[in-house]
C-alpha positions in Angstrom: 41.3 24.8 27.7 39.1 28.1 27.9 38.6 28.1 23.9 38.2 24.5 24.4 35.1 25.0 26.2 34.0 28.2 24.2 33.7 26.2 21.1 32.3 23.5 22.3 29.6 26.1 23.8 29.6 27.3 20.6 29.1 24.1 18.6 26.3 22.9 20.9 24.3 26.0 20.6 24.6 26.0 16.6 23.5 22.5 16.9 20.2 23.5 19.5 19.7 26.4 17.3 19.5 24.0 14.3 17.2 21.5 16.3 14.5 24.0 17.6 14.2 25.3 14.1 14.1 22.4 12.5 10.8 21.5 15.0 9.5 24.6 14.1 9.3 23.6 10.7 8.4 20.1 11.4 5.5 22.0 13.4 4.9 24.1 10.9 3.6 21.8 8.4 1.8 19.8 11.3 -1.6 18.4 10.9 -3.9 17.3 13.3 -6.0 14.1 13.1 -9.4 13.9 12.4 -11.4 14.6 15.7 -15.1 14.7 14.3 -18.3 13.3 15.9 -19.2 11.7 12.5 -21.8 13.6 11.6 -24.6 12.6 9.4 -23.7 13.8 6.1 -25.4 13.1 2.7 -23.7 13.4 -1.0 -26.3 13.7 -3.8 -26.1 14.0 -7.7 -22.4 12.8 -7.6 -21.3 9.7 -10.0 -20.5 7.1 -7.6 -18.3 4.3 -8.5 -18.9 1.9 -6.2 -15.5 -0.2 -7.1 -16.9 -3.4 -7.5 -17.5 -2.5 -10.8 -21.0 -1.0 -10.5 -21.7 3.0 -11.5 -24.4 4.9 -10.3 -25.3 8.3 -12.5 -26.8 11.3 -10.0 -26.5 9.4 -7.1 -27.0 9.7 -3.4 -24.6 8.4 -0.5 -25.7 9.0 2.9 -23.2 8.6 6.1 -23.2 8.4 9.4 -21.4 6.9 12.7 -18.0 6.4 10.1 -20.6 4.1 8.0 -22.0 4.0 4.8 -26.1 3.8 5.7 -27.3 4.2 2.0 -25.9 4.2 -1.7 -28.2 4.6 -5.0 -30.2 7.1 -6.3 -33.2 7.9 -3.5 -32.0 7.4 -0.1 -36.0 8.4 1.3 -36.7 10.7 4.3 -33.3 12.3 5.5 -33.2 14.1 9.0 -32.9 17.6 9.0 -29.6 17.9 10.8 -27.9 16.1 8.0 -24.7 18.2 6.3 -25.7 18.1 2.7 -23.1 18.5 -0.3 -24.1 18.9 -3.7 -21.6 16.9 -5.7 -23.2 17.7 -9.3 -20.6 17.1 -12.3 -18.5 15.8 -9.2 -17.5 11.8 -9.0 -17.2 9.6 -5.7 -14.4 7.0 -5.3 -13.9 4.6 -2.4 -10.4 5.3 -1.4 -7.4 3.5 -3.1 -5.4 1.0 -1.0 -1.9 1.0 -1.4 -0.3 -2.7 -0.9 3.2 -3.3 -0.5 4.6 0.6 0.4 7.2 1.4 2.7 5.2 4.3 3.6 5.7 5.5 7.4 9.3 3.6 7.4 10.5 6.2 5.1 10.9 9.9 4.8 13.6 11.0 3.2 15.7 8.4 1.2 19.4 10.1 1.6 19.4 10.1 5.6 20.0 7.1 6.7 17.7 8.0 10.6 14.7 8.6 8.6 14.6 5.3 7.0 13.1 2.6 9.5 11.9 -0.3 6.4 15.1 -3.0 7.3 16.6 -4.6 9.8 20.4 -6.5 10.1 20.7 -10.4 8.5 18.5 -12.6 6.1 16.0 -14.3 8.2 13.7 -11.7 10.1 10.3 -12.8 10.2 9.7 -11.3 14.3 10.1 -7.6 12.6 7.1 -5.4 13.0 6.8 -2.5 10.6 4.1 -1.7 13.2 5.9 -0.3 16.0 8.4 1.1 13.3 5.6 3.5 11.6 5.6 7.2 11.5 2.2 8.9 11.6 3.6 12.6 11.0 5.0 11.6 7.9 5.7 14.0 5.6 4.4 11.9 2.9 0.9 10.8 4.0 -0.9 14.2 3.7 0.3 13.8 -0.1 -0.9 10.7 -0.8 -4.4 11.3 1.0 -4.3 14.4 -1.3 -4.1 11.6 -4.3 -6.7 9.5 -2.9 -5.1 7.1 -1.2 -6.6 6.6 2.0 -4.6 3.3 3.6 -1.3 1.5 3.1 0.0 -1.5 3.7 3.4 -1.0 5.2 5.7 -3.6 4.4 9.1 -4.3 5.8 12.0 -4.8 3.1 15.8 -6.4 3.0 17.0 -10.1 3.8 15.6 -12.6 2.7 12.4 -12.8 4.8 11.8 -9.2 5.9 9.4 -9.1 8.5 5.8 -8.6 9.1 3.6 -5.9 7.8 0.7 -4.2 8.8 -2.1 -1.8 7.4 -3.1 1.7 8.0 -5.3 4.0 7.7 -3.9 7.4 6.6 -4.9 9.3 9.6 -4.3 8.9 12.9 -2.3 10.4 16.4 -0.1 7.7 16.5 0.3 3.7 14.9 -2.2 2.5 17.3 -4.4 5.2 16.5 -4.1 4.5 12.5 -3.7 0.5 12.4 -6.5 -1.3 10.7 -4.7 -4.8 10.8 -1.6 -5.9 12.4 1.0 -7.6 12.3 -1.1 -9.5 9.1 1.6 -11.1 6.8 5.1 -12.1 6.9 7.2 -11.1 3.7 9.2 -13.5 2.3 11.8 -12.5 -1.6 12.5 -15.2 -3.4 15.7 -15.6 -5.0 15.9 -15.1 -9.3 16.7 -18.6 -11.1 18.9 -16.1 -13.3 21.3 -12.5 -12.3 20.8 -9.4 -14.5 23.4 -7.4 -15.2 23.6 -3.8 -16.4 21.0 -1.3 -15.8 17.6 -0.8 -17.4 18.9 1.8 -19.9 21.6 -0.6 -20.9 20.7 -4.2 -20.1 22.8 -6.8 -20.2 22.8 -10.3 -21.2 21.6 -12.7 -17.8 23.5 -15.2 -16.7 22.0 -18.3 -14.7 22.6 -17.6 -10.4 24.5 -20.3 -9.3 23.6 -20.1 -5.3 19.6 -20.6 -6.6 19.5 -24.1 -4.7 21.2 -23.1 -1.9 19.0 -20.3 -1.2 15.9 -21.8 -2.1 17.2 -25.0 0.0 17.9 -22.5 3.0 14.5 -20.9 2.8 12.5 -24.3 3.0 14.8 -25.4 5.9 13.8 -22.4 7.8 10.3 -22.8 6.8 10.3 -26.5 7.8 12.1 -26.0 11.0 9.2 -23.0 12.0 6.8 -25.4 11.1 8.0 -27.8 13.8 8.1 -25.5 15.9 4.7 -24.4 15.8 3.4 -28.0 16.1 5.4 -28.7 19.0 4.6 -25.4 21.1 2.7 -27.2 23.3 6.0 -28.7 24.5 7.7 -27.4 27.7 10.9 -28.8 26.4 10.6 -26.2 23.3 12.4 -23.0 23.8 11.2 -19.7 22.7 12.5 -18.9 19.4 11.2 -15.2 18.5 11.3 -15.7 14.5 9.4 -19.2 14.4 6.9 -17.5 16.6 6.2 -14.8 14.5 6.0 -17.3 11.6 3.0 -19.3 13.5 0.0 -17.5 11.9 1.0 -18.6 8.8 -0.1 -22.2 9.8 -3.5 -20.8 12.1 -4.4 -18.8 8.8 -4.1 -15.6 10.6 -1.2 -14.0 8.7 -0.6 -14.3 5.1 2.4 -15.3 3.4 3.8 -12.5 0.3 6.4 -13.8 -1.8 8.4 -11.3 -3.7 9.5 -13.0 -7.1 8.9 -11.9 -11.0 10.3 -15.2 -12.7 7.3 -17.8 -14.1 9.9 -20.2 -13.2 10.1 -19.0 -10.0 6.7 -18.4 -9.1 5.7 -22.2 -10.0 8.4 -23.6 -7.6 7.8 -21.2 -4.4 3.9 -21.8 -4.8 4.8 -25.8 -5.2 6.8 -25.7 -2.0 5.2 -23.6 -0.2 1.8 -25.8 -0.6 4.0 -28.7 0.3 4.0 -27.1 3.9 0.3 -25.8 3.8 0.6 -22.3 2.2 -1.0 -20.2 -0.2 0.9 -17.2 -0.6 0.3 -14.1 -2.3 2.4 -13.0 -5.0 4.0 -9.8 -5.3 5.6 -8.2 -8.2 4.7 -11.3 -10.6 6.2 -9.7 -13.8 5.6 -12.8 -15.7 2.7 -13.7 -14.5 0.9 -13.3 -17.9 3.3 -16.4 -19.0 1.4 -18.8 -16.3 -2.3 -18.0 -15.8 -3.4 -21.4 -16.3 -1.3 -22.4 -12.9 -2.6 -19.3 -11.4 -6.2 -19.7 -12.1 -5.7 -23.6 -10.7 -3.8 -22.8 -7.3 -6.1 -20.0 -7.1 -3.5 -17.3 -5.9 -4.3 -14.0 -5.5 -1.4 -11.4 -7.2 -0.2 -7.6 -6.3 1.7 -6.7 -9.6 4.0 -4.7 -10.0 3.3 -0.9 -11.5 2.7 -0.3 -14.8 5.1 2.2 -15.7 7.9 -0.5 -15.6 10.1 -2.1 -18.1 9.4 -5.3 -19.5 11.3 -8.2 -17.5 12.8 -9.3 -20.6 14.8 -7.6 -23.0 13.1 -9.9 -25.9 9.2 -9.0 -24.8 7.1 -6.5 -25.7 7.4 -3.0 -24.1 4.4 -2.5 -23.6 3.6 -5.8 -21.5 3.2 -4.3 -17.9 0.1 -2.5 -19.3 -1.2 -5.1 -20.8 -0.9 -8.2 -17.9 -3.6 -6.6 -16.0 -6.0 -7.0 -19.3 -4.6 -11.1 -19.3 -5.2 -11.4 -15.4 -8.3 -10.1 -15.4 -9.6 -12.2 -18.3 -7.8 -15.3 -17.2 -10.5 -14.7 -13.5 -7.5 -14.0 -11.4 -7.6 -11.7 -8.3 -5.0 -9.1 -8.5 -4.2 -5.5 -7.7 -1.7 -3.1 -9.0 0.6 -1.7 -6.7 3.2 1.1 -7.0 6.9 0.7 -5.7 8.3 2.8 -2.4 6.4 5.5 -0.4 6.2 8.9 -1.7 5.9 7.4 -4.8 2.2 6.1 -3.9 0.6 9.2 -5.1 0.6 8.1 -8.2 -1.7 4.5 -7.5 -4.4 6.0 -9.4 -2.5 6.5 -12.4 -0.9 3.1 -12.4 -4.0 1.9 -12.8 -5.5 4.1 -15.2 -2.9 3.4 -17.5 -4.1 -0.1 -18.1 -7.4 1.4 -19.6 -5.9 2.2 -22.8 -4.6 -1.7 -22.7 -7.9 -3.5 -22.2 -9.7 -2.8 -18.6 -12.3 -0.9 -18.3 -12.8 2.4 -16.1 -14.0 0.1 -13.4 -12.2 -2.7 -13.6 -9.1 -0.2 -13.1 -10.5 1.1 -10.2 -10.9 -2.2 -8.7 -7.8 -3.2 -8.9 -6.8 -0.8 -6.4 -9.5 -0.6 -4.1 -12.1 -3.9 -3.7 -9.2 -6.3 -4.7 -6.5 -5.3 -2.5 -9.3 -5.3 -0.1 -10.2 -9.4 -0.7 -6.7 -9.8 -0.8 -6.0 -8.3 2.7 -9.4 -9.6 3.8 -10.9 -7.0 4.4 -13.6 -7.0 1.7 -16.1 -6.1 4.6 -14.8 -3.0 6.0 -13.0 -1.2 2.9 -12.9 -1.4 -1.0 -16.2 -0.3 -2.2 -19.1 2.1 -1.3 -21.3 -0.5 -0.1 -24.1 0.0 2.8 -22.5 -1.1 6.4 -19.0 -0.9 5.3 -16.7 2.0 6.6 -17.1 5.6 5.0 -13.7 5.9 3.6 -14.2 8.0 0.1 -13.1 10.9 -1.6 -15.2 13.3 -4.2 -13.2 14.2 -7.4 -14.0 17.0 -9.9 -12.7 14.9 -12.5 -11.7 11.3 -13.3 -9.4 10.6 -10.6 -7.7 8.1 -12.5 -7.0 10.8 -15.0 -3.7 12.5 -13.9 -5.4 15.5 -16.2 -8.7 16.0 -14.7 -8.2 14.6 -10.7 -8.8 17.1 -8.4 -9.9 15.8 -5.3 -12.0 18.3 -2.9 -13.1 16.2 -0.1 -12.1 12.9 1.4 -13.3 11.3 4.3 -11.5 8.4 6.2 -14.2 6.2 8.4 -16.7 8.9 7.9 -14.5 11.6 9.4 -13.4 14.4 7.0 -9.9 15.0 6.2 -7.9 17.9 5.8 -6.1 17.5 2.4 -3.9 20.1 2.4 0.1 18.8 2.6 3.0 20.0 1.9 3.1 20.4 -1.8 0.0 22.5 -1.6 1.7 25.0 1.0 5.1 25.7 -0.7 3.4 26.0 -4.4 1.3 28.7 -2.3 4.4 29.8 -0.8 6.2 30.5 -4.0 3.2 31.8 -6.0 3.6 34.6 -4.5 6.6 35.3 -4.2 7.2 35.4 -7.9 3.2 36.7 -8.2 2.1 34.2 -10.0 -1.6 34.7 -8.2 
């Protein structure tokens, strides 16, 4: 009995001892928030690339109150107060918007309590990545390091996964850092055909025989939500939490992403989801290339997939993902590259810098990951480009920052407040450097 109670003394103090240092870590590598008073701060002789496709050579971009008050090349009488930062050989980029991320429901992929992205069964549509998000992430100090200064975090798993909601990467809290909630409901279609093997050994596909059964249970949900949205007014009607959740969808105030990659597959969920009144957004969309007509003619806006991927077929060209971008953009479709998971989003800017050796140009890369996830989310008015009135969410780069050889970010500033972008990475190469005296 008496070692009984000694080791379980024992076994709860290794395990305190084990908490209270891992906190000490955690508070560590802390940062705090942006607390400024937005103070009036001018940029001049930077190259600003507005993201809408315009440049500006030695330009000026004046700030204040978290808005952009003047971009071009005079900006006129300044007051004297101003903080002034002379960006010469430096460029300007509004900051890149990461769409479909599972950053905040993530941390650390191999323990299972740090991973909030799913939730048990198929048909989820009331989730709310929202309440689920982790502002002291780990991970958000290195993306803002990358220049990516918001995220869209989307739920994953079943077959619809929940709704998502968009972030700016800063904040106390997630109602300190939303931007939008609660602003789309995520929907994965299932694939008209299985693949087997793995991508280093691919095998031959085989046609999935469930397709009409879970395309068949998918509209039956969809239908019976519908219903239920145009007979709320009933007090007969009892509350049903998922076909609530689903409502916006028909009052225009959430959008509707599909997951799917087959041409097939993309023609049939648009065609049934316009039978019930939706235009959704495509995500992933690895064929698109194969269907721009249909695209151009429903007018559907398209988050691709990244560029460093495989082709979806073993018969097409491997260099297709780099080059659907070039088709998209010709064809007059909106569409933004994305980049799978959540740490992973560091790289955004290369995704889409990629594609310049496939067609785009330097600015139409940079659109695709700032103004057109922007019009996509709809929020072309606040974020995307560095535009007078919108918010003052930039960052300054020594070098081409879609150039994983010459970015090097210096400054960044979320809603005209600076940010500190030191994370992480930055402290344990420090760590290190000296321990092997490297500096």
């Amino acid at each position: 009995m008496i070692y009984t109670k000694i080791k379980n003394m024992r076994s709860n103090s290794i395990i305190h001892f084990l908490f209270l240092n891992l906190l000490f870590m955690q508070m560590g590598f802390s940062q705090n928030p942006c607390t400024s008073n937005f103070q009036k701060t001018i940029i001049e002789h930077a190259t600003i690339h507005i993201g809408n496709g315009e440049l500006i050579e030695d330009g000026q971009l004046y700030m204040d109150q978290g808005k952009i008050i003047y971009v071009g090349k005079n900006a006129g009488s300044i007051p004297n107060e101003v903080i002034r930062i002379d960006a010469k050989g430096a460029h300007l980029y509004p900051g890149f918007i990461a769409l479909n991320t599972e950053v905040g429901l993530e941390e650390i992929s191999q323990v299972k309590a740090t991973i909030d992205k799913s939730e048990l069964g198929s048909m989820n549509p009331n989730v709310r990545s929202l309440i689920a998000y982790n502002t002291d992430s780990k991970i958000i100090p290195t993306l803002r390091s990358n220049g990516v200064l918001y995220a869209q975090s989307s739920p994953a798993g079943g077959i619809i996964s929940g709704q998502s909601s968009v972030f700016k990467m800063d904040g106390w809290n997630w109602e300190d850092a939303v931007v939008t909630s609660d602003e789309g409901i995520w929907l994965t279609w299932p694939t008209i055909n299985n693949q087997r093997g793995w991508w280093a050994e691919p095998e031959r596909s085989n046609p999935n025989d469930k397709y009409k059964k879970e395309t068949d249970a998918i509209v039956d949900y969809f239908m019976q939500a519908k219903a239920y949205h145009l007979g709320k007014d009933s007090s007969l009607l009892l509350s049903h939490l998922g076909y609530d959740a689903m409502r916006g969808l028909w009052t225009e105030n959430k959008r509707l992403f599909i997951r799917v990659n087959e041409a097939k597959g993309m023609i049939q969920c648009v065609q049934l989801m316009e039978s019930m009144g939706i235009k959704p957004v495509l995500v992933g969309a690895t064929e698109a290339w194969k269907i721009t007509d249909f695209l151009r003619e429903k007018k559907l806006s398209i988050i691709l997939q990244k560029t460093h991927s495989l082709p979806g077929r073993t018969d097409e060209d491997i260099w297709q993902p780099y080059k659907t971008p070039k088709i998209l953009q010709d064809a007059g479709i909106l569409f933004a590259i994305s980049e799978s998971g959540f740490w992973e989003q560091r790289n955004l800017g290369f995704q889409a810098g990629h594609t310049i050796g496939y067609g785009l140009t330097p600015e139409q890369a940079l659109t695709s990951i700032t103004l057109n996830p922007a019009k996509i989310l709809k929020l072309e008015n606040q974020l995307g480009s560095l535009e007078m009135g919108k918010n003052a969410s930039l960052f300054m780069s020594k070098g081409d920052a879609l150039d994983m050889r010459t970015q090097h970010i210096t400054h960044a500033w979320i809603q005209g407040c600076p940010i500190d972008l030191d994370d992480l990475h930055k402290q344990l190469y420090k760590k290190y450097s000296k321990k092997y005296g490297l500096n």
